[in-house]
C-alpha positions, 0 to 999 in steps of 0.5 A: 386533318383529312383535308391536310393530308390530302394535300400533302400526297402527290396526287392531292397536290395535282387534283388542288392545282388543277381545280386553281386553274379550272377557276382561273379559266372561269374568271377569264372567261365571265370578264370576256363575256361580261356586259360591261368588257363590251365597253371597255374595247374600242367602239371601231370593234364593237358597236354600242346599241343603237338606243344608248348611242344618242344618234336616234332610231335609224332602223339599223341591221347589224353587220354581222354576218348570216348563214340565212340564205332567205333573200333578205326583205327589200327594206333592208338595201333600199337607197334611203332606208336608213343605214340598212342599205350597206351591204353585210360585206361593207367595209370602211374605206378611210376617205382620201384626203385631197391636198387643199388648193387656193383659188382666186374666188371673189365670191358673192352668193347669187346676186352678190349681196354678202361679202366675205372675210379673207380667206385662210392661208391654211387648213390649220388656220381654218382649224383654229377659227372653227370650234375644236373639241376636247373628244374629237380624234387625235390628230393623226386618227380619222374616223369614220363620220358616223363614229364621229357622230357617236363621240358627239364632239364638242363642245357643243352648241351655247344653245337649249339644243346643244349640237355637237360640232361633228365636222371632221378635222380639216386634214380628215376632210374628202375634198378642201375648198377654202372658199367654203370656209371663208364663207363660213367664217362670215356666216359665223358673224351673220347668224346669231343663234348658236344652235342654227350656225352650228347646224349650218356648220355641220350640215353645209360642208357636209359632203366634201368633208365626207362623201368624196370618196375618190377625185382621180384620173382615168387610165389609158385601158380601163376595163369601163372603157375610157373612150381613150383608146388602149386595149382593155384591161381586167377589172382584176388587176384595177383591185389587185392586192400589193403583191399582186399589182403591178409595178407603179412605174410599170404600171404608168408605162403600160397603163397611163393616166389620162387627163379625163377627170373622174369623181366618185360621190357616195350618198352618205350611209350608203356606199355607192353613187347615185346620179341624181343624188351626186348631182344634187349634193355637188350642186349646192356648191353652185356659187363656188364653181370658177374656172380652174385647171387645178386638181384641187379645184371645184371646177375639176371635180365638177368636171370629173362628176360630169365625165363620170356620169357619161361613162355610166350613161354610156354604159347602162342609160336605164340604171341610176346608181353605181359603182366606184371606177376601177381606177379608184382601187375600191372594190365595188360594193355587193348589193344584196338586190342583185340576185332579187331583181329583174331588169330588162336589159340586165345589168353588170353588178361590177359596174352598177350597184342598182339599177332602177329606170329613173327619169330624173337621173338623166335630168340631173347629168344635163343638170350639172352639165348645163351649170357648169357651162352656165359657170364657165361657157370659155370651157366648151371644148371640155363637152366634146373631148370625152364621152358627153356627146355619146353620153347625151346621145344615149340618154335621149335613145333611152328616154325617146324609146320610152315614150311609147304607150303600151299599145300600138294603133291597132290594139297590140302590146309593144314590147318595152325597151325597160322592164323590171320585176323584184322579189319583194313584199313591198309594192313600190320595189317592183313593177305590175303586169311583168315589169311593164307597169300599168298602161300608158297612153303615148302623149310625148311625155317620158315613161319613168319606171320609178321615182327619185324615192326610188319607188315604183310609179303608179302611173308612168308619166311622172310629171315632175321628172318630165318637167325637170328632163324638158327644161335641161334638155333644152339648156343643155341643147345649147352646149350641143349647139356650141359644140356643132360649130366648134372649131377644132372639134372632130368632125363627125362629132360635129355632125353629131353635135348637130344632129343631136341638138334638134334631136333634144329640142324635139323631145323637150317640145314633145314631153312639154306638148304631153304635160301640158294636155295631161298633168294640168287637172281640176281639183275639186277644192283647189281649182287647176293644179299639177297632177303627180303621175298621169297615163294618157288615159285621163287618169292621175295620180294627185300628190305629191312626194318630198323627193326632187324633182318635186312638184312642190320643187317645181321652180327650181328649174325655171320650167315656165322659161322655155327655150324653144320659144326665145333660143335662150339659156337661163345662166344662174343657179337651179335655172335661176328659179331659186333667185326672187328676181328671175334673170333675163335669159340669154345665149352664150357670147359664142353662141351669139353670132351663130344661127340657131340649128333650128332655123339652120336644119330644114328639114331636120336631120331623121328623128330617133327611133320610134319618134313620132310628132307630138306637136301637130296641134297646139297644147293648151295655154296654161298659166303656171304661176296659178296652177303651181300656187294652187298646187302649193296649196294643195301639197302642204295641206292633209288633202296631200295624201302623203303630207305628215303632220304633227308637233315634230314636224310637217312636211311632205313625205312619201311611201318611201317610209310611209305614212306620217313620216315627214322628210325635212328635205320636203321642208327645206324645198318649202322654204326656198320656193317661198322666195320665187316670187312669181310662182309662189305667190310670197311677195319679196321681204313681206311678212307672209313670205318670212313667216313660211320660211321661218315655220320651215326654218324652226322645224328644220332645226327641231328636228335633228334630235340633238345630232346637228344635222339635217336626216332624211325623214322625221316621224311627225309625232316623234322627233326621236324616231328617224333615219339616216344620220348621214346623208349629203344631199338634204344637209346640203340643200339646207345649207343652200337654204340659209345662203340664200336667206342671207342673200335675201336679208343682205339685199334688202338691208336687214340689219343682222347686228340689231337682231333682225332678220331670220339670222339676226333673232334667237331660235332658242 
């Protein structure tokens, strides 16, 4: 009764309406915080965990944002520790789409042996061929690769592993090469095992369909300078917003695009492009690359690579990672190490992402500068038109001024032309005695400051990079040879083509003088073998880790092959050294009326600064096919101290993750050295050779924890423990991998079809 008349006053009507929606707001609230509403949004906005997604332990931090303004550990933007590296400000940028473009490919795989169907009219013909998924995107949607990877698309693969087909759509891929999907195709009849195709698939493509982040044109003023004359512009007004840009039309009158191609390659999970990674993912593409002036082409966005790597050699030749050109729109990308690090000289964050002395970086600019000349030797005007001369130019100043020991004759410390000093816990984030390193002793070889892990050395002379730099700095002295007496070409780039090629040789025989006095060592268990890092002094540093340039990845540069000794270029893939049969080198048909410089110039033109001969007395005589045998030997056994081993998988690793973390990458380099068979010992087609490869192969493709591609490491005891889901360099190294092993097959007459072969039997 009291209840009704409550109600019944005014005042007790608004005391019940006003407790109504004080219950309704309550509701509202517990279902927008409710566990479960998480899942009904869409995943773009709000990320499942890590452990209910499927996609494994990746170490991930979260993109939410911090007011600690603590430096954040290193681990959290190291290059390869697992997603961490992006920074808390990343944004997904949709990758472009380049338009796809026909070429006249009669494609073989190295020595010809694997024919391939016809090739597609189109990518929705491709699309119909390739296996589509009744989760993958509408058509109009393109999600970023690791949301893919989350949605795991089907359907999945007929094998026990049961891979999802992660490929985005054809019209969501970053660059179009319908070759490459030709030659998938074929493989599709060729490879038996659904779960190894479906590896390959997804991990061969990887990179053009996802880390060609941009494919243009430098302008006329770009603030990088575009060595095309032009007054400069701000970077400012490369990423102005719409309101703020200029005028397009206004803009191509002011500013002109020029004809200089530019190519913008990310790693993957990390956005920012590193020289060496970049060169190692577009260089798995190696067998498609034929001339063409197209835009669509492999060839232009080789030669884009190329002019791209100049810019940045040009403009820091101590730093190895980058940022995107302005000319590209896309903002650079903050990197966290920024305000941890030290270098010296400093660096423009705008302009680089990171900036770590690696020796290998430079290696792999004349890397795929010397593949694309071997591909295409009727383009040799392309290397004199932009900036590679000066770009050369700077990388052996750079490398020449870090030969220098620490002391001179008299006991003094020389100042270093690099130093570098972090704010870390890690030791392998900075360098000893205030950035200069432990000291070195001057043998001709090149100082490093790092690796191609991107840890700090131990000791300086870091043999694998050493013998990477020596072997393309030779090959890459022909493309200089070539442009010295090219007609047309300017005249004091001529002069400096001349002066630059003996300036090259001259530092390849050096660093070769220095390895062959100090890297080759006694072990007590193994005999003669490579030491990783040395100083001078007699000390070494005997391991070996899984990033290339490798000392187990030593034949896949042909380094036994000096060109000093026979003027001659190695034209075939890596050097040729991933070929079983090493081919005859021999000199570009340009080339071959010509004198070679280094009869020509007598004496040579003055040495760089601080030069000094290091070949006054002869090094020792070396066998190498012994000495790598016993280092191979040695690197995949638990003598190497960073060798994990363990049920999920064995292979090389490094400090990078640490200790029992095994990098499949290591694996797929075990494997394709395996077919070298005068420096691994493995005869061609012998049950010895097959048997490496396949222990190789079948942790490869156990090692994937059900995502379908290849990660950057493994914990040998734990398949389930990794990181990087994304990450182009080791799917495309694997993806080299299976075509050389059916280049092998098909040229011995494996018969696929009857199930022989390591592509015709079941890996389940």
């Amino acid at each position: 009764m009291g209840l009704s008349q409550a109600f019944s006053s005014r005042r007790g009507r608004i005391f019940a309406l006003t407790a109504f929606l004080a219950l309704v707001i309550l509701l509202v609230g517990y279902q927008t915080a409710s566990p479960l509403s998480i899942y009904r949004q869409d995943p773009v906005v709000l990320k499942q965990p890590e452990h209910e997604q499927g996609i494994g332990h990746e170490h991930q931090e979260t993109d939410e944002e911090s007011h600690d303004l603590t430096p954040p550990p290193l681990e959290t933007w190291n290059h390869h520790e697992g997603n961490t590296g992006i920074p808390a400000n990343h944004e997904d940028v949709s990758p472009p789409t380049t338009p796809s473009g026909k070429e006249d490919i009669d494609l073989g795989l190295g020595i010809g042996t694997i024919e391939v169907g016809e090739e597609p009219n189109s990518p929705d013909e491709t699309q119909e061929v390739s296996p589509t998924a009744s989760s993958t995107p509408a058509e109009e949607e393109c999600v970023s690769f690791e949301r893919l990877q989350r949605m795991k698309p089907g359907p999945l693969s007929a094998g026990k592993r049961q891979f999802p087909y992660v490929r985005p759509p054809p019209h969501c891929r970053t660059f179009q090469l319908p070759a490459l999907e030709k030659l998938i195709e074929r493989m599709r009849t060729v490879i038996k095992d659904p779960d190894l195709f479906r590896l390959f698939e997804n991990s061969y493509p990887n990179t053009l369909d996802t880390m060609i982040k941009w494919h243009g044109y430098a302008r006329n003023s770009s603030p990088w300078d575009t060595n095309n004359g032009g007054t400069s512009k701000s970077l400012a007004s490369f990423l102005a917003t719409p309101d703020e840009a200029q005028d397009p039309e206004e803009e191509e009158e002011s500013n002109p695009e020029t004809d200089e191609e530019l190519t913008y390659i990310i790693t993957g999970d990390i956005d920012a492009m590193w020289l060496r990674d970049s060169a190692s993912q577009l260089y798995s593409y190696l067998p498609f690359l034929t001339p063409s002036p197209e835009k669509s082409s492999l060839a232009s966005l080789w030669r884009g690579l190329i002019n791209s790597h100049a810019r940045y050699i040009v403009i820091s030749p101590y730093c190895h990672s980058f940022q995107p050109p302005p000319e590209s729109g896309i903002p650079p990308t903050r990197n966290g190490a920024y305000s941890q690090n030290n270098p010296q000289p400093p660096y423009d964050p705008q302009k680089v992402f990171d900036c770590k002395w690696e020796l290998d970086s430079l290696a792999s600019f004349l890397q795929i500068s010397s593949a694309y000349h071997a591909r295409v030797p009727e383009d040799l005007h392309f290397f004199g038109k932009y900036r590679w001369i000066e770009a050369v130019q700077a990388a052996v100043d750079a490398a020449a001024a870090m030969r220098l020991g620490t002391y001179d004759e008299e006991g003094k410390v020389l100042p270093s032309a690099w130093t570098f000093t972090g704010w870390t816990n890690r030791g392998s984030e900075t360098l000893t005695n205030d950035g200069l390193g432990n000291p070195v002793k001057e043998n001709g070889m090149v100082r490093s400051g790092f690796r191609p892990s991107d840890d700090a050395c131990i000791f300086q002379l870091l043999t694998p990079s050493n013998m990477m730099f020596a072997a393309y700095l030779e090959q890459a002295s022909v493309i200089m040879e070539g442009l010295a007496g090219l007609d047309g070409l300017d005249q004091k780039k001529k002069a400096m083509a001349k002066n630059m090629t003996v300036q090259m040789r001259d530092l390849a025989r050096g660093t070769r003088h220095g390895i062959a006095k100090d890297a080759v060592v006694t072990h007590r268990e193994f005999g003669e073998m490579f030491a990783y890092e040395v100083d001078g002094y007699g000390s070494a540093n005997l391991m070996d880790d899984a990033n290339v340039p490798s000392l187990l990845a030593f034949p896949l540069w042909n380094y036994t092959y000096s060109l000093l000794d026979q003027k001659t270029i190695v034209k075939t893939t890596h050097g040729g050294s991933r070929d079983s049969n090493t081919q005859t080198p021999n000199r570009s048909e340009s080339d071959q009326d010509q004198p070679s410089l280094d009869d020509e110039l007598s004496p040579p033109s003055p040495p760089p600064p601080n030069s000094k001969p290091y070949t006054t007395t002869p090094p020792p005589s070396h066998n190498y096919s012994h000495i790598y045998q016993n280092t191979r030997r040695f690197i995949l056994s638990l003598s190497n101290p960073y060798f994990a081993a363990g049920p999920a998988l064995s292979a090389v690793g490094g400090p990078h993750l640490g200790p029992g973390k095994g990098w499949p990458m290591a694996a797929t380099v075990a494997a394709l050295t395996a077919y070298n068979s005068e420096l691994s010992g493995l005869s061609s087609g012998a049950k010895e050779q097959e048997k490496t490869v396949e222990q190789q192969l079948r942790m490869i493709l156990d090692s994937t924890s059900g995502t379908g591609v290849v990660h950057e490491t493994v914990n040998a005891w734990n398949e389930k423990d990794w990181t990087r889901s994304w990450f182009g360099w080791a799917n495309g190294l694997f993806g080299e991998l299976i075509v050389k092993i059916a280049d092998d097959e098909a040229g011995r007459g494996v018969k696929w079809e009857s199930g022989e072969g390591l592509l015709g039997r079941s890996w389940q």
